[in-house]
N, C-alpha and C positions, 0 to 999 in steps of 0.2 A: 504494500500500500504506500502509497506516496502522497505527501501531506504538502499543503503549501506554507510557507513561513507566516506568522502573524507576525505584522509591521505594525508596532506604535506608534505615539510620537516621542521626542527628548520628555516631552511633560509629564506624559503616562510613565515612563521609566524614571522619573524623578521621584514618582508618588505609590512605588510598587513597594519600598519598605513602609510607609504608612498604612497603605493598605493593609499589608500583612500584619501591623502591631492592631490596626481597628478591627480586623478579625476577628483576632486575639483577644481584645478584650471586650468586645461585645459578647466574644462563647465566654471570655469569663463572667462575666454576671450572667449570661445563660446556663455556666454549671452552677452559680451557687443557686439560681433560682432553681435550677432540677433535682438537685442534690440537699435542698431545708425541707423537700418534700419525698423524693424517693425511697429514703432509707424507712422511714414510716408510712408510706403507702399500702405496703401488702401487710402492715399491722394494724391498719384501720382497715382493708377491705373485710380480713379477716376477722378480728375482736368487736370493732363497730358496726359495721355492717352485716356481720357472721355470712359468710361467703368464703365456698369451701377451697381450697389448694388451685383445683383443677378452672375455677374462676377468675383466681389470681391470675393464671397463666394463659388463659386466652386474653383476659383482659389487657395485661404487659403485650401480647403478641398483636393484639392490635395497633399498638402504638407505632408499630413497625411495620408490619404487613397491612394493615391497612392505609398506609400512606403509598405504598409500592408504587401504583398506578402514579401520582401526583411528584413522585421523585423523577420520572420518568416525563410525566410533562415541564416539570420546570426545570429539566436538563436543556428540553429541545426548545422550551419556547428562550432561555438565555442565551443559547445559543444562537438563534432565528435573529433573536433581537438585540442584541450583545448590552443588557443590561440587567445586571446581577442585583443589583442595590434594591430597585425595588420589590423584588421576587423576597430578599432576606429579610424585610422589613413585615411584606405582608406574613410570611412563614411566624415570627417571632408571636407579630399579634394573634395570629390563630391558636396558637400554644398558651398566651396570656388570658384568651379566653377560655381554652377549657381545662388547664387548672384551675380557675378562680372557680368555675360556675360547681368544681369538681366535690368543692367543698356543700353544696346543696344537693348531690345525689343523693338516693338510696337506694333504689331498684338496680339490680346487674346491668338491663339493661341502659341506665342512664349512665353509667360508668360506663358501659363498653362505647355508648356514644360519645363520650367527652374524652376519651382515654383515646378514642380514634382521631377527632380532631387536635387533637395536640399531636398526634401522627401525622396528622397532615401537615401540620405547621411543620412539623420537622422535616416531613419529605420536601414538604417545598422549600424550604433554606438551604437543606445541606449542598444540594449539587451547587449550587449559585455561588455560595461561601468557599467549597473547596477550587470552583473556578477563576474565584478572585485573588486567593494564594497562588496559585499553578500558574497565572497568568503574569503575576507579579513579578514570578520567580525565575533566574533561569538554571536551567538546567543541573547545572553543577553544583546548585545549593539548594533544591530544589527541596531536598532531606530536610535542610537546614530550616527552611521559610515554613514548610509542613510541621516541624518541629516544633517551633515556636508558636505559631498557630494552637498548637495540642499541650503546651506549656501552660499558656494561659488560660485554655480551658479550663484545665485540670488541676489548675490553682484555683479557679474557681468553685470546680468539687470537690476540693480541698475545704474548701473555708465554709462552704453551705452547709456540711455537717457539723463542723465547729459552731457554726453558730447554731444550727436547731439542737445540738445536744443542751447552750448554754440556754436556750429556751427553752428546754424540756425539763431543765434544773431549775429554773423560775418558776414553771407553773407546777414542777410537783411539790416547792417548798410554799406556795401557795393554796395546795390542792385545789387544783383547776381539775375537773373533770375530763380524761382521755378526748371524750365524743367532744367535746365543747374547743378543747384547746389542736387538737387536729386538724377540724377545719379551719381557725386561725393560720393556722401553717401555710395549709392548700392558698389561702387567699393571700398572703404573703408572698408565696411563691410566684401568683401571678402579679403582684406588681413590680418585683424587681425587675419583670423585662421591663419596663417602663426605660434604665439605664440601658439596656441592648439596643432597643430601638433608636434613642438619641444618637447613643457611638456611631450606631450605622449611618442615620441619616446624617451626621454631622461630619463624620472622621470618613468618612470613604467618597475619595473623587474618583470615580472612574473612565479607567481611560479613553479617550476617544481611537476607535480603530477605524485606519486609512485604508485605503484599496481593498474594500471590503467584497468589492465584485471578484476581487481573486479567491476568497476563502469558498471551496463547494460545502454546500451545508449537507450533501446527500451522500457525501463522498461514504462509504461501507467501512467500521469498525474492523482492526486488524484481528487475525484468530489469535494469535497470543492471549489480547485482551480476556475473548471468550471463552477458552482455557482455565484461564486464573480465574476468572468469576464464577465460573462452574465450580471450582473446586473451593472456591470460599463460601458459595454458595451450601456444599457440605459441610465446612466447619460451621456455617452460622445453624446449624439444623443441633452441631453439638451445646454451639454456645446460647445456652436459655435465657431468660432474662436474670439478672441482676438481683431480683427477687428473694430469688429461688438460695439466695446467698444468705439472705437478708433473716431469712426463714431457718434457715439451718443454722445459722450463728444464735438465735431463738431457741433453737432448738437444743444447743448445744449447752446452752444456761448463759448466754450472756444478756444482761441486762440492757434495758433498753435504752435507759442513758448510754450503755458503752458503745451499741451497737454503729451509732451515727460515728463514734470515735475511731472504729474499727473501719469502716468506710471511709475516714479520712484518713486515714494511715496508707488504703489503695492509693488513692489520688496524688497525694504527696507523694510515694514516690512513681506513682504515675508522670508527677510535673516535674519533678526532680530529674526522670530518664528519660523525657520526649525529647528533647534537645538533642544531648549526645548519642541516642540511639540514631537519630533522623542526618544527624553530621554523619556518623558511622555510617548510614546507608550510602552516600553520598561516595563512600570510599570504598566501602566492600562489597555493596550492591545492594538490591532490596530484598530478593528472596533467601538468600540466607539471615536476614533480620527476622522476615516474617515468618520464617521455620523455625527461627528461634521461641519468638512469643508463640505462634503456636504449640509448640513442644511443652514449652511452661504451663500456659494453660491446662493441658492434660495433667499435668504432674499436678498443677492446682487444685482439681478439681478430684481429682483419687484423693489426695489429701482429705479435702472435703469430706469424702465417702468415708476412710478410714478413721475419722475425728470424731474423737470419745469423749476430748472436754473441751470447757469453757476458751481455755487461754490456748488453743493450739489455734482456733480462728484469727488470732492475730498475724501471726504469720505468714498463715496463707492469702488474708487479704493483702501485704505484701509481696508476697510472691505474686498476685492477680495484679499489683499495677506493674509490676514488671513484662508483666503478656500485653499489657494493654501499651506498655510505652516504645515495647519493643514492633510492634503490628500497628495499630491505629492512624498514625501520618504517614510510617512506609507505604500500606495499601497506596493512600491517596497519591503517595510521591510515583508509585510505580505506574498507577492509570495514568497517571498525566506524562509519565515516560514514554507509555506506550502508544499514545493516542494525542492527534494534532490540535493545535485550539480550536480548530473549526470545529471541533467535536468532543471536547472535555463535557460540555454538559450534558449533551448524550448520553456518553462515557458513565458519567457519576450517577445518574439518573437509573440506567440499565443497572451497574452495580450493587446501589444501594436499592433497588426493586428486587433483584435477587435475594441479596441479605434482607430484605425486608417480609419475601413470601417467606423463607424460612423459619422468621421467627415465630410465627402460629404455630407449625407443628413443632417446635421448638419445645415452645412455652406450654402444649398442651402435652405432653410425651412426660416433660419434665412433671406436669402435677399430676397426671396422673399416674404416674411409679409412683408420685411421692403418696398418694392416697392410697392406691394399692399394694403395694409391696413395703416401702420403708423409706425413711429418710435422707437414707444413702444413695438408695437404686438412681435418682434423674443424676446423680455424683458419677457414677460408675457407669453410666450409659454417655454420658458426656466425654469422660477421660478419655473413653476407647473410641470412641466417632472419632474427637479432634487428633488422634492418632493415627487414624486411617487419612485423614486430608493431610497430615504430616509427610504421612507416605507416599500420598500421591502428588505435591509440589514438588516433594523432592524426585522423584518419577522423571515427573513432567517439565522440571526444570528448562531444559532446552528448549523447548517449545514455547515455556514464558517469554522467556527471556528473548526469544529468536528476533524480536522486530523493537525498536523502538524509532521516535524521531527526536529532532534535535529541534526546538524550536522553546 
């Protein structure tokens, strides 16, 4: 396949390290807003709502696979139209609307609708966002710009459980009522995008693109590309929601103030190793990165299954942001490797559509082991999938890696 160059101007390339830092910190008040609410999410569907494993897990599955369809249009319509900003703008608001409203559920199905449209919001931001890094960046730092990008996120999920732990300390030295002070949470969560939204619409000029009649917008995705997403598309069937983490560490006897601590221990050093993992890719390539966090993850998640107490989840949520910091921007860094700007949004779009149908049966495989069999089983069904997509990147390798461009 043969890609045409995208041409800038000096001005667009003067404004590609801003971009990338308004990114950055737009997902950062995006993790902390996701992350004051996530980590007690499947403790209120659960205990407040009483809604059983297998609930939880479609409902997280929607958040992702219901958005499939809409990652896929707002790849191709940024692309059609070469503007990202306001794609990531409307995306944020749709996510601030249904966490806030999330907090007035009660029936399954109003959650699986609200839990969907915050799916949407996501699918429509992410392709736009990761094509506004990719665009920014060139080539040989490309690691680097995705890096940082996922830095800042992840200091955001970092600090979002720090704080709802210090406000779950407040209201139980209070005795605030669980049902009463949860949904404060929800409604909080959706107003810090209110910060995301600003960053974006303030902090990002986008560039204008010259000889736009040269870029074919029809031009066909190279097989490499579909390859790799195939086969991520298998690990994400391993990788469940996040939840299902959340639940087990519950499970385990850790209390529910630690639990947000425990998930901030992921993230930090999730933000801590997205930099030098993303440089690293940069020099020793991206598929040996991403066979690394995948390999971890497995290992993480047998741990999981094997874990008898309280204080052994500490360090597997550790170990879990090491899969995350080692994978997460490489993926991104390698689609945009592999595929020209005429077609990054496509690109991200297709990809995360894939990742995104997977996480249904994902999420439903995972509750339902966990309901019927034990609290290990979605652990041990997990380990051994992302072992098998181990297997097969590494397989497949040449073939990844066969085609990239330069641009």
């Amino acid at each position: 396949m043969e890609t045409k160059t995208e041409v800038l101007t000096d001005e667009a390339q003067k404004n590609g390290k801003r971009t990338i830092l308004a990114v950055g910190f737009a997902s950062f008040f995006g993790g902390v807003s996701q992350d004051i609410f996530i980590p007690i999410l499947p403790l209120y569907l659960t205990q407040i709502l009483g809604f059983d494993k297998a609930i939880v897990g479609i409902a997280e599955g929607l958040v992702t696979a219901g958005a499939s369809g809409f990652k896929v249009l707002a790849g191709k319509f940024s692309d059609k139209y070469g503007r990202q900003k306001p794609i990531v703008i409307a995306g944020y608001g749709l996510s601030m609307i249904g966490r806030g409203l999330l907090a007035l559920a009660s029936g399954p199905f109003a959650v699986f609708g609200l839990r969907f449209l915050d799916g949407i919001g996501k699918g429509i931001k992410d392709p736009p966002k990761d094509v506004l890094v990719a665009n920014a960046a060139h080539k040989s730092t490309r690691g680097r710009s995705f890096g940082i990008a996922r830095m800042l996120d992840t200091f955001g999920s970092a600090l979002g459980p720090l704080v709802l732990s210090g406000l779950l300390f407040v209201f139980a030295q209070h005795h605030f009522a669980p049902a009463q002070y949860y949904r404060w949470l929800l409604i909080l969560a959706a107003l810090v995008l209110f910060f995301t939204v600003a960053i974006v619409q303030l902090g990002i000029k986008e560039p204008r693109k010259i000889k736009t009649e040269e870029l074919d917008l029809s031009v066909p995705l190279a097989k490499p590309f579909y390859i790799f997403t195939i086969i991520a598309g298998i690990f994400a069937v391993a990788n469940s929601s996040d939840a299902f983490l959340i639940l087990r560490s519950q499970n385990l006897g850790l209390s529910i103030i630690a639990i947000p601590l425990a998930y901030a221990v992921l993230n930090v050093i999730y933000g801590l190793l997205s930099l030098p993992a993303g440089i690293l890719s940069d020099k020793v390539g991206r598929i040996p990165m991403i066979t690394l966090g995948w390999a971890v993850y497995g290992i993480c998640y047998l741990g999981f299954a094997l874990a008898q107490s309280a204080w052994q989840v500490w360090p597997l949520f550790a170990l879990y942001g090491i899969f995350y910091a080692a994978s997460e921007g490489v993926v991104r860094a390698l689609i945009a490797d592999a595929v020209g700007p005429q077609a990054r949004g496509k690109a991200y779009g297709i990809y995360n559509m894939v990742i995104g149908l997977a996480a249904l049966p994902a999420g439903l495989i995972a509750g339902l082991l966990w309901d019927h069999i034990n609290p290990s089983a979605p652990f041990y069904f997990s380990a051994v999938l992302s072992l098998v997509a181990v297997a097969l990147i590494v397989g497949f390798r040449k073939q990844v890696v066969a085609h990239e461009v330069h641009a």
